[in-house]
N, C-alpha and C positions, 0 to 999 in steps of 0.2 A: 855894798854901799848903796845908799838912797837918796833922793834928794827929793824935797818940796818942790810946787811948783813956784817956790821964791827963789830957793838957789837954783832949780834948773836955771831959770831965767837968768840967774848971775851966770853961769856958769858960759851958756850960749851966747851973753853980751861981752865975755874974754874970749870968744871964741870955739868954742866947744862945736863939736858935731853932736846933729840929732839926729837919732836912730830910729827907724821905724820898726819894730818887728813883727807886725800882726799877716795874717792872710788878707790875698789878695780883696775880697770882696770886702772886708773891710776897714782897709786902704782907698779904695773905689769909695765910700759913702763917708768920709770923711780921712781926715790928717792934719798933721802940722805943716803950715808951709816950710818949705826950704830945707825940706826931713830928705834923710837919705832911706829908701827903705830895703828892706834884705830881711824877707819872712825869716823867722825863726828855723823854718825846716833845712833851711840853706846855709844860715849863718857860717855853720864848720868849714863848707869852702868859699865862702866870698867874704867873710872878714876881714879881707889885705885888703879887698875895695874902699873903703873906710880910709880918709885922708890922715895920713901917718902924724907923727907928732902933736894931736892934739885930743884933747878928752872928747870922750863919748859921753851923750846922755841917751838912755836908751828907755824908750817909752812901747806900751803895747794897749791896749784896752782899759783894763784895772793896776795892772803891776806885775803880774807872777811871770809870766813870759820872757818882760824888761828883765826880771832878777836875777834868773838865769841866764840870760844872754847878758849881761853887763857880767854877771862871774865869768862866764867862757870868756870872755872880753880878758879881762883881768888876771885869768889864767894864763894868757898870751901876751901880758904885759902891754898892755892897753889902760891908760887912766879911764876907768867908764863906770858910770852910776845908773841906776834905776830910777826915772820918775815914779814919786808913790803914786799911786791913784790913775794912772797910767792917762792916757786921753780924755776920760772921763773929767779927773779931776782939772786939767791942765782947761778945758771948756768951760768948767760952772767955774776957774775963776778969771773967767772974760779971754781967755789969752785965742789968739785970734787960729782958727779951724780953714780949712779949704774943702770942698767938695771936689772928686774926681779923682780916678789913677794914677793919677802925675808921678813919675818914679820919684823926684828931687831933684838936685840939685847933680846927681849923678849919673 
């Protein structure tokens, strides 16, 4: 499952968890605020750290990273989507970026 940066945006204004899943360095040179992040290589064991009972949206650079980590997601009975266009696209359409390591909100 995918979602625009229109429904992401529904999606995280019901409440949704955002996922980070990119490496560290770049995570460091940009993100979403208030993003949980858990690189991709790790996912399989810190997946429960993700706040239970609510969807996931899960973004990476362009998409392909998110796609699969929102399947593994899904495979464990996790509601969770992919944003298409991953950060990229989520920045040219205004939605607001942070600079720095910041883990999240977690």
């Amino acid at each position: 499952m995918e979602l625009d940066v229109d429904r992401a945006r529904s999606w995280i204004g019901r409440g949704a968890t955002l996922l980070d899943v990119r490496d560290p360095k770049e995570r460091a040179a940009r993100h979403i605020p208030n993003s949980f992040w858990i690189p991709v290589t790790e996912l399989s064991r810190r997946w429960r750290e993700l706040p239970a009972g609510v969807p996931v949206v899960v973004y990476c650079s362009a998409g392909s990273r998110s796609f699969r980590a929102s399947k593994y997601l899904r495979e464990r009975g996790r509601a969770a989507a992919a944003l298409v266009g991953g950060l990229s696209a989520w920045a040219a359409s205004g939605e607001p970026v942070e600079v720095g390591s910041q883990s999240g909100p977690n």
